[in-house]
C-alpha positions, 0 to 999 in steps of 0.5 A: 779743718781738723786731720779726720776730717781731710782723711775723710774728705780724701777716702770720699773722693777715692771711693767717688773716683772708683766707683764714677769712673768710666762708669757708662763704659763697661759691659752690661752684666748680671741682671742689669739690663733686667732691671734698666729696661723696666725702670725707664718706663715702669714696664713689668715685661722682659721680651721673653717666652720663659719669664713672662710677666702680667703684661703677657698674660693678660695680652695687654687688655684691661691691666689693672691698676695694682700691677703699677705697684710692684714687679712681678719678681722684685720689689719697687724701689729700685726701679723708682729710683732708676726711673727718677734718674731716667726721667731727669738724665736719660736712657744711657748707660752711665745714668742706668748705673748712676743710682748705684754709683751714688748709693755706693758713695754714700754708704761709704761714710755710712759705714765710717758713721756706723764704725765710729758708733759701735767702736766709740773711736773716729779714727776706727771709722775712718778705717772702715771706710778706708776698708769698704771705699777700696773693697772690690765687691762694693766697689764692682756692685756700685758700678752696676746697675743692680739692686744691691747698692741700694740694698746694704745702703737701706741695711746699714741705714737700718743697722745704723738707727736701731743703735739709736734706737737703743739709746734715744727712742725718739729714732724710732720712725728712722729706724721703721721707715728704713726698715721698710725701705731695706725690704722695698729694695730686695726681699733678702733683707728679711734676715734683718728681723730674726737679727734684731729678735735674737739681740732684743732678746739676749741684751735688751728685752725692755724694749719689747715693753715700749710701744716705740718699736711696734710703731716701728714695725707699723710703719715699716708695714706703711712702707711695704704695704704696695708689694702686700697689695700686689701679692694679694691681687696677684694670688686673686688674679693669677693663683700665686705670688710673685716670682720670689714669694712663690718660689719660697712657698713652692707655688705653682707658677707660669715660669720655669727653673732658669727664672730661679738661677741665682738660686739654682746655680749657685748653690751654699755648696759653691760659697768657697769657690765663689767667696775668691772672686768678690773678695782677696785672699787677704781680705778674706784672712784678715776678715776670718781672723777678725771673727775670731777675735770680735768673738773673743775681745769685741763681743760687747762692741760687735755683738750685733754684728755677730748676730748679723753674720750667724744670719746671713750664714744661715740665709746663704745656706737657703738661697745659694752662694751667687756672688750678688748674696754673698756680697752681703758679707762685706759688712761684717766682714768690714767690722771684723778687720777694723777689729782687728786692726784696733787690737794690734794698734794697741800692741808694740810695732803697731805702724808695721802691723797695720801697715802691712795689712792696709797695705796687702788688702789694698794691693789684693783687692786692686789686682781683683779689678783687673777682671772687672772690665769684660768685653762683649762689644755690646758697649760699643754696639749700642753707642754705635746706635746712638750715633746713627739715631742722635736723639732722632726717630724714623717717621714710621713708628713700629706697632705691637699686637699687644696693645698696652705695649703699642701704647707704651711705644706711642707715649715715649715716641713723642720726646724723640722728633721724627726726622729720620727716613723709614728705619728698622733694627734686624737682629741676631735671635742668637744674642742674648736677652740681656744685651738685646734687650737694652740693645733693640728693645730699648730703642724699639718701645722707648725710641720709636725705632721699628726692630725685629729678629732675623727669623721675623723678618725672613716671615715676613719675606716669605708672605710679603716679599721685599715690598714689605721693607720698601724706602726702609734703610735697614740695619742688620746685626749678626752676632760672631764670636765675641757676641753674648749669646743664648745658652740655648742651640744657635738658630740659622736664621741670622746666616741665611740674612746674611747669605741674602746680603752676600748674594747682592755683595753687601758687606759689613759697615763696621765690625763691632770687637770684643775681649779687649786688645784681641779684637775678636769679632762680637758683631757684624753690621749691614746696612742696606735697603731692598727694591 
């Protein structure tokens, strides 16, 4: 086995061991439960009166079939992806993230492919994944359960075969089919078009003569073709797009401004405070020198690179500077330093010149990933849970009103047998959608488990009385301090359960903690039963 080769396998496995380790450990962030709890049973619904979706619209009665072919706000693919793993591993944490953890290895020798192609040097490949496998924005959006993994795989892959195609044309169908696969993940990678018009037209305009590249296109419509279906019935049924689409042709829709938050709130304006937090300041110097320099000595190598920068610029400037878009930066911003490093290794003291560069990205972006572990005691909570369930379900199943959902809860009840007593969930209406929704949700429409808010089960209470609750063991969670909790102002229905359990001197079986070796209380757990 030849040096690279090693040096390869050895920048694989670190890459592997960062991305894998502890992967099911760390707090759900971001969007990730979004996304997680729809995957595991392809349920376009969310819980929530803001961001509603087809299943509430229609109340659950006569669902078409085109809704199975897309989201209400994203594309599909992302969520097969997670589904195929769900299916295969389970509804944990751990496999929640797995597709990104993989997708995030793999684009790691992707990007020494890519490196090696564009620079004709294999060792310059190696730098780039060397740069990328130690990166903390790829490293930190490969350990979550978010599109973006997924996505720069597809871009790159995409980037990838239209150099071949623009030597062999016989890549033609690779480079249409992960075209497709690129916009099937997240709609972003649109830029990609107006990056390969702007290059075609500068440096290769006898392709616009072959009929290859059409193909191309045709297939990467083929690909596509389920969220142009699902746009078209959308705007038949409902008077718009999807969320995205409809936000972009300023449609009148049925969700408000929060559902739009990666673009409302981070606006192009906050690119110099965000770029900080993804990215080390000697990443962040050593990628704007890289610029430079590729701009200069490296046009031919990295012109389209260029171009694709120039692109995601101009794509920022539209959709804001969240963290999540300008990770998209991290690919050219790769390049760049690899750039820079293959000049100065062709001048004197190259070992020391490189060297302290490797070495200062690599020690800068390690100290970025002390903030990559928060603590909301959610982690903790939830396998809580899974020790008090062990893959069982209480014989009394819980029903919804609505009765595509009640027939959601009906299909996956089946794979959990019913050997636990009557049981219910009563939660805080104080926490989260997003950490309720993997928390309570989750074990509700694909566990079996009857679940409810504090405010539901006090109605409930009123109208019905305790015999309502007669034979259930009940678990009641109240959030505290360290618990994520809704922007909106805090209900009191959680404190007067709580107050209720007081009374008749029932006290908490565990208190769940958060932020780490502070031990801030995040929840409070009861477990009681009312005669």
């Amino acid at each position: 086995m030849s040096r690279n080769k090693k040096i390869l396998i050895a920048i694989m496995a670190l890459a592997g061991i960062l991305r894998l380790w502890g992967l099911g450990s760390t707090e759900l962030v971001f969007d990730e439960s979004f996304y997680s709890f729809r995957s595991i049973g392809w349920l376009d619904y969310l819980e929530s009166s803001y961001q509603t979706t087809p299943v509430q619209w229609l109340n659950g009665v006569n669902m078409p079939w085109w809704l199975n072919l897309s989201f209400h706000d994203h594309p599909p693919l992302f969520f097969l992806v997670q589904k195929i793993f769900f299916n295969l591993f389970g509804d944990s944490l751990f496999v929640s993230r797995l597709p990104s953890a993989i997708f995030g290895i793999l684009f790691v020798y992707l990007i020494y492919l890519t490196s090696k192609k564009l620079f004709k040097k294999e060792e310059v490949g190696l730098v780039s994944a060397f740069i990328v496998a130690i990166s903390f924005a790829h490293v930190s959006l490969s350990r979550m359960a978010m599109m973006e993994s997924v996505l720069f795989f597809f871009i790159l892959l995409n980037i990838y075969y239209f150099l071949q195609l623009l030597e062999n044309k016989k890549y033609w169908w690779r480079f249409g089919l992960t075209f497709g696969l690129a916009m099937l993940t997240k709609y972003i990678a649109v830029f990609l078009i107006p990056t390969y018009l702007v290059y075609l037209l500068i440096f290769r305009r006898d392709l616009f003569k072959n009929s290859k590249l059409y193909l191309a296109l045709i297939l990467a419509v083929i690909i596509f073709s389920p969220v142009i279906v699902y746009n078209i019935y959308s705007y038949k049924s409902f008077g718009h797009f999807d969320l995205q689409l409809a936000y972009v042709l300023k449609q009148n829709t049925p969700w408000p401004t929060e559902a739009f938050g990666g673009k409302t709130q981070d606006p192009f304006s906050k690119i110099g405070e965000n770029l900080p937090v993804v990215f080390s300041v000697p990443f962040l110097a050593t990628a704007l020198i890289g610029i430079i320099l590729s701009s200069i000595k490296f046009r031919k190598e990295l012109a389209l690179i260029l171009i694709y920068f120039i692109f995601i610029i101009l794509l920022l400037v539209q959709t804001g500077s969240a963290i999540r878009f300008i990770s998209l930066l991290v690919i050219p911003a790769t390049f760049f330093i690899t750039a820079l490093i293959l000049f100065l290794w062709q001048k004197p003291y190259k070992f020391l010149s490189v060297g302290i560069i490797l070495l200062s990205i690599l020690v800068g972006e390690l100290y970025n990933y002390a903030f990559l572990r928060p603590d909301y005691g959610v982690v903790k909570l939830d396998k809580y849970f899974d020790s008090v369930f062990e893959n069982n379900r209480p014989e009394i199943l819980p029903t919804h009103p609505n009765p595509y959902l009640n027939t959601v809860i009906k299909k996956y009840a089946e794979k959990y047998p019913a050997t636990l007593a009557p049981t219910g969930i009563i939660y805080d209406d104080n926490i989260a959608l997003q950490s309720s929704l993997w928390l309570f949700a989750r074990r509700q429409y694909y566990h079996g488990a009857p679940v409810m808010t504090a405010s539901n089960f006090e109605n409930i209470i009123q109208k019905n009385g305790v015999s309502a609750f007669k034979d259930f063991t009940l678990y009641f969670i109240k959030a505290e301090e360290a618990a994520p909790l809704k922007p909106t102002a805090p209900t009191e229905y959680a404190k007067n359960v709580e107050l209720l359990l007081q009374k008749n001197n029932q006290k908490p079986v565990i208190v769940i903690t958060g932020f780490g070796a502070n031990n801030i209380p995040a929840f409070k757990v009861y477990k009681f039963s009312l005669k």
